[in-house]
C-alpha positions as CSV (number, residue, x, y, z in Angstrom):
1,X,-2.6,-99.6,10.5
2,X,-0.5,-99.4,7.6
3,X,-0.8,-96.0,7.4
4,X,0.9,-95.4,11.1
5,X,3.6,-98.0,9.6
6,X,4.2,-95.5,6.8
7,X,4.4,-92.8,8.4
8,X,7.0,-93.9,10.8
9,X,9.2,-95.7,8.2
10,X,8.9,-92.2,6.3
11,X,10.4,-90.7,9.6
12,X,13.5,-93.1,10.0
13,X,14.0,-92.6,6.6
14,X,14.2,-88.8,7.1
15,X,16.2,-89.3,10.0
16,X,18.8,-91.1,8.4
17,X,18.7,-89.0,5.4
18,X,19.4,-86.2,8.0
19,X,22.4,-88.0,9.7
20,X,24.1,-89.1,6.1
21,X,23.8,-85.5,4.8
22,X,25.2,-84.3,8.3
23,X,28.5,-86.4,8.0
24,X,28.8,-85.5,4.2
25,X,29.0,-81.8,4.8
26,X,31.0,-82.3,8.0
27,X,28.9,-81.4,11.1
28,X,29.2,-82.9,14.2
29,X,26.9,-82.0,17.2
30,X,29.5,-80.6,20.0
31,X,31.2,-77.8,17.2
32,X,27.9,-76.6,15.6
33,X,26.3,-76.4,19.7
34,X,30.2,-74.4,19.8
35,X,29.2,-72.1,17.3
36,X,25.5,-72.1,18.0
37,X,26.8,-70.8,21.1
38,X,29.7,-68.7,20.0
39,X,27.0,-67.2,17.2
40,X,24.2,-66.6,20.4
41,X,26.8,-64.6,22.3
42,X,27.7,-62.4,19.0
43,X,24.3,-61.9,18.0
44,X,23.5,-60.7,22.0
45,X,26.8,-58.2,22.5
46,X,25.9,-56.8,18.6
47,X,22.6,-56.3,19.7
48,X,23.6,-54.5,23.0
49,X,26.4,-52.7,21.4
50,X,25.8,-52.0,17.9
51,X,22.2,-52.4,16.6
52,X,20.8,-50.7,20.2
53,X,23.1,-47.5,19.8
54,X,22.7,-47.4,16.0
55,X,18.7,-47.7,16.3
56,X,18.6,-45.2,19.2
57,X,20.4,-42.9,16.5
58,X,18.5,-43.2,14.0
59,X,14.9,-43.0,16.1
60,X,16.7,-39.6,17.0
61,X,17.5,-38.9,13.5
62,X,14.4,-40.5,12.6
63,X,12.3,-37.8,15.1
64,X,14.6,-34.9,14.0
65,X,13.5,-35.2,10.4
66,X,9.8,-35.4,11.6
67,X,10.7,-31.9,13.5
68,X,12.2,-30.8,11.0
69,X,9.7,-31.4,8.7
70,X,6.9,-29.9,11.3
71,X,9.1,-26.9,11.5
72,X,9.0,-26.5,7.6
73,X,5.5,-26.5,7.2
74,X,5.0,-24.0,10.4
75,X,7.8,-21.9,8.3
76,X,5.2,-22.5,5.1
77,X,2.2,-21.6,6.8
78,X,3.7,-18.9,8.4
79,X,4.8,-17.7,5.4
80,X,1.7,-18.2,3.7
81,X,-0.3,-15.9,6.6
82,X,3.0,-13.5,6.0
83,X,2.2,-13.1,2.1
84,X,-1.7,-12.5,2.9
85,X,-1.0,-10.1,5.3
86,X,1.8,-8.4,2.8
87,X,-0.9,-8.4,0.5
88,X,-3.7,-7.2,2.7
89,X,-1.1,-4.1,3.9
90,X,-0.2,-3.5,0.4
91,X,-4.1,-3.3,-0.9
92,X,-4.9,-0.7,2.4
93,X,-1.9,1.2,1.8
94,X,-3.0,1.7,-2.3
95,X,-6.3,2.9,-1.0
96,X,-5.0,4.8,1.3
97,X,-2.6,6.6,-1.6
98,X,-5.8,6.6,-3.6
99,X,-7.4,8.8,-0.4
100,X,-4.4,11.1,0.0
101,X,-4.8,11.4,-4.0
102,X,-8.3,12.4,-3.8
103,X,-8.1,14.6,-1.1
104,X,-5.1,16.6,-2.5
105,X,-7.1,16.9,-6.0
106,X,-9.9,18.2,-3.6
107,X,-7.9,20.1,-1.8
108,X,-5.9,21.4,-4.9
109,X,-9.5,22.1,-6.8
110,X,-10.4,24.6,-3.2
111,X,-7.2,26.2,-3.8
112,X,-8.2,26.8,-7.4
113,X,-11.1,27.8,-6.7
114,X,-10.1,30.3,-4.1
115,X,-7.7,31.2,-6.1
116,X,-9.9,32.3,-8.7
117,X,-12.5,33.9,-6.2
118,X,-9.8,35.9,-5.2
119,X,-8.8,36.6,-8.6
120,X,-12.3,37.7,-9.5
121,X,-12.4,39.7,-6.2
122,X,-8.8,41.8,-7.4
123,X,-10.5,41.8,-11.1
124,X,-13.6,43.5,-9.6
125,X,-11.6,45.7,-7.0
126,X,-9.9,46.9,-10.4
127,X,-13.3,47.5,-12.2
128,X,-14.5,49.3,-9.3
129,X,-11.0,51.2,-9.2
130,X,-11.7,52.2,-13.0
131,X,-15.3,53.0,-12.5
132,X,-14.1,55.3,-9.2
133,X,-11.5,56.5,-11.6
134,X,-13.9,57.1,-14.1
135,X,-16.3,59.0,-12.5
136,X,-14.0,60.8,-10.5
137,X,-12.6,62.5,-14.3
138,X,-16.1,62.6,-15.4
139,X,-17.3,64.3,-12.6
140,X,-13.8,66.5,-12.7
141,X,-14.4,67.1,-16.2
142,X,-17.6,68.0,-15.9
143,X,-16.7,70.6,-13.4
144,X,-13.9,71.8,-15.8
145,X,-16.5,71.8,-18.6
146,X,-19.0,74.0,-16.2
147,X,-16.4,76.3,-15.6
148,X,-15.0,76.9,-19.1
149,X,-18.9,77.4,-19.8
150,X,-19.8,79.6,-17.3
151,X,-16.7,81.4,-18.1
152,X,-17.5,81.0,-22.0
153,X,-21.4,82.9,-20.7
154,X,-19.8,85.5,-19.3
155,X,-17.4,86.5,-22.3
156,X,-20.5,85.9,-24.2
157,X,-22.6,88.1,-22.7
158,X,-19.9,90.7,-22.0
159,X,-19.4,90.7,-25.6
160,X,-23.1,90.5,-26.5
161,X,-24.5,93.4,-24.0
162,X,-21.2,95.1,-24.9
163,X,-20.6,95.9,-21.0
164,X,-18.4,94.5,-18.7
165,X,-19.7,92.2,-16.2
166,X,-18.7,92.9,-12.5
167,X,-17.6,89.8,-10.5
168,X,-20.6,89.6,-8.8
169,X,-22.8,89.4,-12.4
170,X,-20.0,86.9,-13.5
171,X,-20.6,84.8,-10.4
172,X,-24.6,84.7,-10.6
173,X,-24.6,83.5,-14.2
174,X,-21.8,80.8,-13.7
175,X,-24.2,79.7,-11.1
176,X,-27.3,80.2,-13.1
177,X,-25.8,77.9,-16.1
178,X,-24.6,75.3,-13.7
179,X,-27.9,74.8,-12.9
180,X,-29.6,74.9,-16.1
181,X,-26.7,71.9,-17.0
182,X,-27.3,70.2,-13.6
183,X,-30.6,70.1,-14.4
């Protein structure tokens, strides 16, 4: 039983303790339930007034950062797929240059190479020219070369035989020595 005797002296004790410190700091029970009051009605118009409207600001602010940020990395990843694509266009359009490239130096060497068929086709047009050419004075001089022999017969054997030749003998051995030289 003590204990229950203890505990209850320990609680009058406290009680007092309460009251004395109480008066020394200057409370009394009707002016701190005023202010309890007055402090209840402050806290409720603040919180209806001033911490509501600031709180529903910053939950605004609050969910336009978070867009913001959601935007940002959209912009990033959009960029990202941007630069691959850049990069993809870039690396089709270098082979395609590298294409166009070879197929003018293809197209360049066929020129060249027609070029130079034609050039051999005007080089050999000129050789056969020449060798027309050629054979035409060959064939020309040869004529001329008959001629001046068959006349060189004739005023040989005039002279020889010591007679002159009537045109009829002159013809008949310009005929007979062109074809002992055709021959």
């Amino acid at each position: 039983m003590q204990p229950s005797f203890l505990f209850a002296s320990i609680g009058s004790d406290l009680g007092q303790m309460a009251r004395d410190t109480a008066t020394r700091f200057g409370v009394d029970l009707p002016h701190f339930l005023a202010q309890c009051l007055c402090f209840a009605i402050v806290a409720f118009v603040l919180q209806r007034y001033a911490y509501k409207p600031i709180l529903t600001v910053l939950e605004e602010r609050k969910r336009r950062i978070k867009e913001s940020l959601d935007q940002a990395e959209k912009i990033k990843q959009e960029l990202a797929h941007t630069q691959t694509r850049t990069q993809e266009m870039l690396l089709q359009a270098g082979q395609q240059a590298a294409q166009l490239i070879e197929e003018a130096r293809a197209a360049a060497a066929k020129v060249q190479e027609q070029e130079t068929q034609k050039a051999i086709a005007a080089a050999q047009a000129i050789v056969d020219k020449a060798r027309q050419a050629t054979q035409a004075e060959r064939e020309r001089m040869l004529l001329e070369l008959r001629r001046e022999v068959g006349r060189l017969v004739v005023a040989t054997t005039a002279r020889v035989a010591g007679k002159v030749l009537t045109a009829e003998d002159q013809s008949r051995l310009v005929e007979e020595t062109n074809r002992e030289l055709a021959a």
